[in-house]
Steps between C-alpha positions, in 0.01 A plus 500: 500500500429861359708678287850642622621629167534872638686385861810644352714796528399767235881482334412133409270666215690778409825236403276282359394742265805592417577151470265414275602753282859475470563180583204307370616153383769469836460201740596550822619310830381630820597352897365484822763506758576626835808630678459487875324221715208685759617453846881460392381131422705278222165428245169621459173266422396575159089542477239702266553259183152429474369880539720580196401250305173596572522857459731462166206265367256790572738768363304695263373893461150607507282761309533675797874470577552674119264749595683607819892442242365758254409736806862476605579620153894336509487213289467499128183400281666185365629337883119573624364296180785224598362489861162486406580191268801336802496142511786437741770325313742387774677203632539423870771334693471432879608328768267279736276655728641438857887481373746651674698744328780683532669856418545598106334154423186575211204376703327617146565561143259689265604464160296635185473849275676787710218710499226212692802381736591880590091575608508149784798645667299640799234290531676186476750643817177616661408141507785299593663785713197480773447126470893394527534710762202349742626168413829528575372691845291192567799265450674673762215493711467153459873429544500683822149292652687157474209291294246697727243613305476862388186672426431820263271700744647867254193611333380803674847615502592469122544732262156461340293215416741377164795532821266258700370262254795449272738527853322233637546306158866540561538463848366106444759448262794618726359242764205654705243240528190673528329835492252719655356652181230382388474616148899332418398210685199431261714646212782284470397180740668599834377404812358741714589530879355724770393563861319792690549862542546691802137652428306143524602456838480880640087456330446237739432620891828287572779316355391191567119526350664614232719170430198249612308699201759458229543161635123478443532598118821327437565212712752345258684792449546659841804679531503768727594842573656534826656843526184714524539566881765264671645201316587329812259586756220512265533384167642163523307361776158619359642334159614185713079545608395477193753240376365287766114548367615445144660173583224408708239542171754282284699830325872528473611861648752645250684728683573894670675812306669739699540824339708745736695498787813289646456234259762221604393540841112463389570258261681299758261533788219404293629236346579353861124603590324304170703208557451474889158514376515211297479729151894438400395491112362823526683716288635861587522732241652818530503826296491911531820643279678217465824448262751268436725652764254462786388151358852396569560681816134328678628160363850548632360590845305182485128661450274182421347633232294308225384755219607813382261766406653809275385796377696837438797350454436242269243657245734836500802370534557756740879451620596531116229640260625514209601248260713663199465299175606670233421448117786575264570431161745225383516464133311622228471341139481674139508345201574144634807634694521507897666782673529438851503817742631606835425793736771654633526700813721732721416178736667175425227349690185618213712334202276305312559105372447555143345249242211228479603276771395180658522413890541202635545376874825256554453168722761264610474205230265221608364713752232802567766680706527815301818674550512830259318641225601591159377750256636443144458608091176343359727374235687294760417135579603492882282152583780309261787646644727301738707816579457857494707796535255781694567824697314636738174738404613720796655833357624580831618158495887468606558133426332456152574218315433110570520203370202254522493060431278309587141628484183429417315822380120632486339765320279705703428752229200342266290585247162605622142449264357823553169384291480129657638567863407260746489699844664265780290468840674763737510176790759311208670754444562547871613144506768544162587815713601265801674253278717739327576668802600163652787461228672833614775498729338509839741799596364722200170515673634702796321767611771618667854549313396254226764283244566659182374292246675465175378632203743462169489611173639271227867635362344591212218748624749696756755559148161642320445696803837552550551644123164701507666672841820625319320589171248717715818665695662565175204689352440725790 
């Protein structure tokens, strides 16, 4: 991976310069959180921990990089000899790739001198950010298609090829089961799917030339395009032609892809047509635009459709583009003592959970039927407790506080190796993905109007917060 040490925003330097002169021997707490769900969802996919592990292992300034800092001409003499010595001195916290997580949870904690944690602020959003928000795209996606398989077809239409590659990365982790790019597939083990382009077939003096010659090159993997001229005056039968001739040399026809037009009603007539045929295992797969929203609308108007193929929508997220994690400070420490801190804001809505904090997802004893989550003091031993008073981490929240019993708890924020990280195959953590998301109230995973999902904070965290509130009122 090359070196992403100057993928930040140019105020990263400037405060860690001042950092590192004023406040030189101060630890400091940072989080990763989000607000609002994309799509008006209840929990985002998190994805990206590898790329930051990766990119904090490479993090690091060059000859070069000084050269270009003393051009700038901001910085003083000593922070340019610090950053031409920096060995990142930082300790990571993360949840699972593939968990689901919800609003104001930390999805991430960097912890470590104030100055180092300040300078990964924008690269470490960068990361998760883009990759979060293509995997919790492609869990909708694959929500909506019903255990039909969806395919990443996005790369010509991504934001560049780190958008495609990385996109693709994440897009198999929210559930997509194969892609169209080559380069991720080779890159992180995914299987590659394709079919034809319009421009095969219109190179051929007619359509069905054109499929007896790709038929010719790939007789086991013959699925055809059908919507070049007319799906169901020409395309189908000339790929029932060449079904026929496949099956007659011992090959197993895989299937059509229609691309445009009336869909249901193509889908529907051809599947009549391949099965009166004697092809009924021939797949159909369908794509051009699709979301979840027409995924679910096809399947509720009974389209027999087999695969999925996505672009635009997936790899851009298109319907909501933007996935705003935020990284904000939560305690610093000087001199062996911890000050936790809060932002404040006009909106109730920005306030801040304050303090190093643990998270933990809530189950029904016995059981993996999780039921709430809980975000709590590092200092406080929630697996050992029977009973807990919590509120709700809501600050809009009307009905606050609870009372949990009964529970069996599980940390989802854990300490990550940055120097002896084991990267997980992207296909396993697809599969934790599923798992997890298979302990989640099935009504949470909406698309539409969604459950609210709990998410507590211990007694004790919403009094710190609570106290930090009224002392930042009084002082303003």
């Amino acid at each position: 991976m090359r070196n992403l040490s100057l993928l930040t925003d140019l105020y990263e330097f400037s405060m860690a310069n001042g950092f590192q002169h004023d406040l030189p021997d101060t630890q400091a707490t940072f989080d990763v959180f989000f607000r609002r769900v994309p799509d008006a969802g209840s929990f985002v996919i998190a994805a990206g921990l590898q790329q930051v592990v990766e990119a904090l292992q490479h993090f690091r300034f060059s000859a070069s990089d000084l050269d270009y800092f003393r051009q700038l001409d901001l910085w003083t003499p000593e922070f340019l000899a610090y950053l031409a010595d920096f060995k990142l001195d930082c300790q990571v916290q993360a949840v699972a790739e593939g968990t689901p997580i919800f609003p104001r949870e930390p999805l991430l904690t960097i912890t470590g001198p104030i100055a180092q944690a300040q300078l990964l602020e924008t690269l470490i959003l960068n990361i998760l950010n883009h990759q979060s928000l293509i995997a919790t795209k492609a869990r909708r996606l694959t929500f909506a298609a019903a255990g039909r398989p969806i395919m990443e077809f996005g790369a010509r239409r991504a934001q560049g090829p780190d958008s495609a590659i990385y996109g693709t990365r994440a897009a198999i982790i929210g559930g997509a089961k194969s892609t169209s790019n080559v380069l991720a597939a080779k890159a992180f083990d995914i299987p590659a799917a394709g079919t034809m382009a319009h421009s095969w077939i219109e190179a051929f003096p007619d359509e069905l030339t054109a499929f007896r010659q790709w038929a010719a090159r790939y007789p086991d993997n013959s699925a055809l395009l059908v919507d070049t001229y007319d799906v169901l005056k020409s395309g189908v039968p000339n790929a029932i032609t060449v079904f026929q001739e496949l099956r007659d040399q011992g090959h197993q026809p895989v299937g059509i892809r229609i691309d445009s037009g009336d869909v249901t009603m193509l889908a529907q007539q051809a599947r009549k047509m391949l099965n009166a045929a004697g092809f009924p295992e021939a797949k159909i797969t369908i794509s051009n635009a699709l979301d979840e929203a027409i995924i679910s609308s096809l399947l509720q108007q009974g389209a027999p459709i087999d695969n999925f193929g996505i672009g635009e929508k997936l790899i851009t997220s298109a319907s909501a583009p933007v996935l705003s994690g935020v990284y904000k400070l939560a305690a610093i420490e000087q001199n062996g003592h911890l000050q936790p801190k809060i932002k404040v804001s006009a909106s109730r809505e920005k306030l801040t959970i304050p303090g190093k904090k643990r998270v933990y997802r809530l189950y029904r004893p016995g059981t993996r039927q999780a039921f709430a989550d809980l975000i709590a003091l590092d200092t406080e031993d929630v697996v050992a407790a029977n009973e807990l008073a919590v509120f709700n981490s809501d600050p809009l929240s009307v009905n606050r506080q609870h009372l949990l019993a009964d529970f069996d708890a599980r940390p989802l924020l854990e300490p990550v190796d940055l120097t002896n990280y084991q990267p997980i195959p992207v296909r396993a953590l697809q599969t934790a993905s599923q798992h997890q998301l298979a302990e989640l109230p099935r009504a949470t995973q909406r698309l539409v109007n969604p459950d609210a999902y709990p998410v507590y904070m211990t007694a004790a965290l919403s009094q710190l917060q609570s106290d930090l509130l009224s002392q930042a009122v009084a002082a303003d």
